[in-house]
C-alpha positions as a Markdown table, in Angstrom:
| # | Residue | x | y | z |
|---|---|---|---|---|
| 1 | Unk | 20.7 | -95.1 | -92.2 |
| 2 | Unk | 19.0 | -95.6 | -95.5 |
| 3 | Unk | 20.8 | -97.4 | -98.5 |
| 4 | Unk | 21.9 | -96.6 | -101.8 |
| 5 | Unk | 18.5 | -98.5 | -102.9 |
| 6 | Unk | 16.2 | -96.7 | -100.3 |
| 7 | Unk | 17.2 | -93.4 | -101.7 |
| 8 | Unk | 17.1 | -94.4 | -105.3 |
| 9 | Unk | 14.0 | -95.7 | -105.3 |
| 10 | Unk | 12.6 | -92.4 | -103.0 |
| 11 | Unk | 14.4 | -90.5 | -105.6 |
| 12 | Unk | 12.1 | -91.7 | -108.4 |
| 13 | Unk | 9.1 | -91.5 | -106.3 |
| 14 | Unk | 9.7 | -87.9 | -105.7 |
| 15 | Unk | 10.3 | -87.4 | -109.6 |
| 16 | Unk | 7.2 | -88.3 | -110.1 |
| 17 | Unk | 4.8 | -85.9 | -108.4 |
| 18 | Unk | 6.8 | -82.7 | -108.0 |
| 19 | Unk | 5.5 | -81.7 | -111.4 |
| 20 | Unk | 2.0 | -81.7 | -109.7 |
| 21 | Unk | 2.8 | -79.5 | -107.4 |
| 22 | Unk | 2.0 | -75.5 | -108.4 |
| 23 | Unk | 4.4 | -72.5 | -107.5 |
| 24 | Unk | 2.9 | -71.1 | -104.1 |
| 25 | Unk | 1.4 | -73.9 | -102.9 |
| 26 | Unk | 0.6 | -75.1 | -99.5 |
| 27 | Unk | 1.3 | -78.6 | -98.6 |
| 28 | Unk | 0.4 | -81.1 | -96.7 |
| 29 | Unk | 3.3 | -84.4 | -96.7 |
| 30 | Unk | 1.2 | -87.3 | -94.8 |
| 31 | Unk | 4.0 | -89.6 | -93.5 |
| 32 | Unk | 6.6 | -87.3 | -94.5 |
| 33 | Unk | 9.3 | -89.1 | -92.5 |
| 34 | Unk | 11.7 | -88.3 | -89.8 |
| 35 | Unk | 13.4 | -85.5 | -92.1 |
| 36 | Unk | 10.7 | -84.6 | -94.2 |
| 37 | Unk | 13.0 | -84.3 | -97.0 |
| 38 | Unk | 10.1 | -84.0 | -99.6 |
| 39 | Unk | 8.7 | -80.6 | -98.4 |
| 40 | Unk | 12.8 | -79.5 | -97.7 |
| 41 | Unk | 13.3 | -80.3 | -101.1 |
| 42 | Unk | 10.1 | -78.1 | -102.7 |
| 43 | Unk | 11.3 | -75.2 | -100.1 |
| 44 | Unk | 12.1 | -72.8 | -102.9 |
| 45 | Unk | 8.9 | -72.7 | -104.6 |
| 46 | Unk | 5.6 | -73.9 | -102.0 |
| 47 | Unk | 4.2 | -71.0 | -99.8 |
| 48 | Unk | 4.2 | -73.4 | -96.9 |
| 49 | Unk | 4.8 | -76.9 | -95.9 |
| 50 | Unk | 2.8 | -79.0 | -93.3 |
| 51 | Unk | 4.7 | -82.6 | -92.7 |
| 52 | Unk | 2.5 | -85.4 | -90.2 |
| 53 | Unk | 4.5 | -88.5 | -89.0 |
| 54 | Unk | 4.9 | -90.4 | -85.8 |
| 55 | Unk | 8.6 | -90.3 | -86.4 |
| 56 | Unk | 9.8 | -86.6 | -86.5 |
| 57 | Unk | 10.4 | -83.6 | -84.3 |
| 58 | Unk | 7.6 | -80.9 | -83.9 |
| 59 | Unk | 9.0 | -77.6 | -85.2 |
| 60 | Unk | 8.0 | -74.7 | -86.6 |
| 61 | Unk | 9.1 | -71.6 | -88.8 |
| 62 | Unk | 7.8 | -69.3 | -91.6 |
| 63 | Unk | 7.8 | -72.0 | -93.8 |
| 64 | Unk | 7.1 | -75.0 | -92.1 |
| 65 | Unk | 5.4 | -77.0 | -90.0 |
| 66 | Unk | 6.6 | -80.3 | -88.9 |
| 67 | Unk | 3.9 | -82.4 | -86.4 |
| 68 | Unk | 5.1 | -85.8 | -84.5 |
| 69 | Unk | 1.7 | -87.4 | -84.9 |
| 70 | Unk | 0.3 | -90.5 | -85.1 |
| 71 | Unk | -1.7 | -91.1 | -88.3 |
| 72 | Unk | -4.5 | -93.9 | -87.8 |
| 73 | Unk | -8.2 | -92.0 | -88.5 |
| 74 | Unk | -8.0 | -88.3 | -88.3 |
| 75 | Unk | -6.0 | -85.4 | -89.9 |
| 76 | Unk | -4.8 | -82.3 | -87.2 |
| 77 | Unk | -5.3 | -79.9 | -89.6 |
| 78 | Unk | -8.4 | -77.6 | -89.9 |
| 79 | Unk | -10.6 | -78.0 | -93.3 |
| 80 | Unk | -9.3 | -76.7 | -96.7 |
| 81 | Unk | -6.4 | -75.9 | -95.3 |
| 82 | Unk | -4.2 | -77.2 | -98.1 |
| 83 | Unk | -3.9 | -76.8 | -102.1 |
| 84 | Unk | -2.1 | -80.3 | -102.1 |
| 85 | Unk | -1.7 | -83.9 | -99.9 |
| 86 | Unk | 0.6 | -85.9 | -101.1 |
| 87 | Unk | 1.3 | -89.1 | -99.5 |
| 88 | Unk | 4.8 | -91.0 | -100.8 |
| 89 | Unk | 4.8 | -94.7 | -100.3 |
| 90 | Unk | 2.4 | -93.8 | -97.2 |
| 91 | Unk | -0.8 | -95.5 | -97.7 |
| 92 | Unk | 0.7 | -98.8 | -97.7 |
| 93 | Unk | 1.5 | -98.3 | -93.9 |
| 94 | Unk | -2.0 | -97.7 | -92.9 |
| 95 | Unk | -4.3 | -99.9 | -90.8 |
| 96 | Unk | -7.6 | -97.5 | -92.1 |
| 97 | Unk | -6.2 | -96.5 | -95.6 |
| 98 | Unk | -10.0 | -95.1 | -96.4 |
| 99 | Unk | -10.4 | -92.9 | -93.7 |
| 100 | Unk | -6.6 | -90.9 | -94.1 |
| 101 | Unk | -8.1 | -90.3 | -97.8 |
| 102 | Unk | -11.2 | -89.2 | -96.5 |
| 103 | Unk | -8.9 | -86.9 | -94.1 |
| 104 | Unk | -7.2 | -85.9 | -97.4 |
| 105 | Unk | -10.6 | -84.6 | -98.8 |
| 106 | Unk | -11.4 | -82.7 | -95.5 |
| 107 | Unk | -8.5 | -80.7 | -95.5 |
| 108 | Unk | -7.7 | -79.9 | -99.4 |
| 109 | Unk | -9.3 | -76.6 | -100.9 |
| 110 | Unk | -11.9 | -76.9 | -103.6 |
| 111 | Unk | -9.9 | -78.0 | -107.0 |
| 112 | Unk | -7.0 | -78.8 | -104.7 |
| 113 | Unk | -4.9 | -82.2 | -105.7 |
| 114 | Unk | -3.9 | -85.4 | -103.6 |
| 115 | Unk | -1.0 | -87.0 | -104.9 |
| 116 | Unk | 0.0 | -90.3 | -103.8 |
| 117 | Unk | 2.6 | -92.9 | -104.4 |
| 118 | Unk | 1.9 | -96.7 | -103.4 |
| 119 | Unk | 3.5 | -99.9 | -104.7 |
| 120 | Unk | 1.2 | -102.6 | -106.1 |
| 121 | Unk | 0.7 | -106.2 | -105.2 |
| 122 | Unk | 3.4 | -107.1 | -108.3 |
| 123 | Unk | 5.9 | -105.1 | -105.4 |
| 124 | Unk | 5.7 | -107.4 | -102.9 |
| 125 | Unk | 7.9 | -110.2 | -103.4 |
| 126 | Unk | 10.5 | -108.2 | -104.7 |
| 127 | Unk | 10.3 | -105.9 | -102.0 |
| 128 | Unk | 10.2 | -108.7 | -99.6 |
| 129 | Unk | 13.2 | -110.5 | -101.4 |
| 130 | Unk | 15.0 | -106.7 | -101.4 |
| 131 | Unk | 15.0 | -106.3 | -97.6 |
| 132 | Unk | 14.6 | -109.9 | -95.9 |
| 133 | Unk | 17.1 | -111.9 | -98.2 |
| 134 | Unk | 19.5 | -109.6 | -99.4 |
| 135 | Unk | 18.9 | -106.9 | -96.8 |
| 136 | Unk | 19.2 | -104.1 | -99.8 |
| 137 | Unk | 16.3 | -101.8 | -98.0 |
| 138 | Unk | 15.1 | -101.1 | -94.7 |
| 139 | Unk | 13.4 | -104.3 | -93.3 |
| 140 | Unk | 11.4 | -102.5 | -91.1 |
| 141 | Unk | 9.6 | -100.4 | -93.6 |
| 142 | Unk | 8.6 | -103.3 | -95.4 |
| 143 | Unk | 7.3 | -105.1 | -92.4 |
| 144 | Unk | 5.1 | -102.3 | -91.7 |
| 145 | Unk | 3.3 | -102.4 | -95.2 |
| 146 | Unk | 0.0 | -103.5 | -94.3 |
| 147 | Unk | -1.5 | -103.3 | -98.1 |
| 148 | Unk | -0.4 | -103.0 | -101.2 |
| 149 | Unk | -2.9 | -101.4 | -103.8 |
| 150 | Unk | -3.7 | -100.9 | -107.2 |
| 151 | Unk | -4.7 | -97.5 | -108.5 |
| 152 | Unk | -8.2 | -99.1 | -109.6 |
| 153 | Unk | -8.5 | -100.1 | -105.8 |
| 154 | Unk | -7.6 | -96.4 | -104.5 |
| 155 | Unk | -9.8 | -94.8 | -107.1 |
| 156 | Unk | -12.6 | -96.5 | -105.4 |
| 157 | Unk | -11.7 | -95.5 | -102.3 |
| 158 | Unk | -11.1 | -92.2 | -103.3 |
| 159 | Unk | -15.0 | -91.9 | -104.9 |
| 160 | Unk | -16.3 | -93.3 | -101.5 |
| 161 | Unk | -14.4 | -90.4 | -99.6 |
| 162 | Unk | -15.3 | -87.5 | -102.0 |
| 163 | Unk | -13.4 | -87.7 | -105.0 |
| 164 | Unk | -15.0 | -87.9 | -108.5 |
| 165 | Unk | -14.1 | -89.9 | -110.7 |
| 166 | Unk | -13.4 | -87.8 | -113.5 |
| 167 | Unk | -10.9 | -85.9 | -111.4 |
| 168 | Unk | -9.0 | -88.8 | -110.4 |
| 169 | Unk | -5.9 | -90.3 | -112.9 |
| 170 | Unk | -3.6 | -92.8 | -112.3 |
| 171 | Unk | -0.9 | -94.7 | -114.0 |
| 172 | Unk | 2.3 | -97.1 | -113.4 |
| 173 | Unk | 5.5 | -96.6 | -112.6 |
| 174 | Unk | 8.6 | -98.5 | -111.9 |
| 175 | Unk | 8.0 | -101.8 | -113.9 |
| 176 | Unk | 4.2 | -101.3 | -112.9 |
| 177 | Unk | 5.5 | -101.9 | -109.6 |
| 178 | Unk | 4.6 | -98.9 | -108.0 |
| 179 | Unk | 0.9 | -96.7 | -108.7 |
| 180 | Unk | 0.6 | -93.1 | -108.9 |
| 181 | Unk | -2.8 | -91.5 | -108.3 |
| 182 | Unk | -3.7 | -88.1 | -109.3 |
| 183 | Unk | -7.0 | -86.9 | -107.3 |
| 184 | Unk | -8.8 | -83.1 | -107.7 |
| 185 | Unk | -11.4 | -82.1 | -105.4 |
């Protein structure tokens, strides 16, 4: 079960890029987690929702599409499938970071948006101190953080995958502990 600070802090993360997401939209939640309660949570106003992760149950309706998958190098979804990607607190978790954004590019439509939360290397130690010492967040999700990035580092990644770099804006949140990165294609 999460705690009080696990669902704060996803709370504020979620804040942050719903207003990036357009009426009718279809989207794609990379690591959307074993509930995807992101895409539940934009129900009322996204045409569909597509949720990846290793962790939930494949189901499908009118409105959704949930996918237990494993994300290392590839993407199951056909090209330009999607208007947005968003990944929240995702690309930390990733062995191949680089090629998942590539993925992103693949599968957005022309002028759609990737939106991505990550926290930055000033996150660490807190996050460490947070979960090992006072056991305030989930210890395994921290354990599984294999980078932490700042939006400077992403952008780049982002232009090697596709991404120009006048579509791409980022900024702080959180203290600058946390990056959020705004890509068009």
């Amino acid at each position: 079960m999460k705690s009080f600070l696990d669902k704060l802090f996803r709370r504020l993360r979620l804040g942050k890029i719903i207003r990036y997401i357009p009426n009718d939209s279809v989207v794609c939640d990379i690591g959307c987690g074993r509930e995807a309660i992101f895409l539940k949570s934009i129900s009322s106003f996204i045409k569909q929702g597509i949720g990846l992760d290793d962790k939930i149950e494949n189901y499908t309706d009118s409105k959704f599409e949930f996918r237990r998958f494993k994300i290392i190098d590839s993407l199951p979804i056909e090209k330009e499938k999607c208007d947005i990607v968003t990944m929240v607190a995702f690309l930390e978790h990733l062995d191949k970071p680089q090629l998942i954004l590539g993925e992103s590019f693949r599968i957005l439509k022309k002028g759609g948006k990737l939106i991505l939360t990550t926290p930055t290397p000033l996150a660490k130690s807190i996050l460490e101190f947070l979960s090992f010492k006072l056991r305030l967040i989930d210890e395994n999700e921290i354990r599984d953080h294999k980078n932490y990035f700042w939006p400077k580092d992403i952008q780049k990644m982002l232009e090697e995958n596709g991404f120009e770099g006048k579509n791409i804006k980022s900024n702080y949140f959180e203290f600058f502990l946390n990056g959020l990165v705004v890509a068009k294609k």
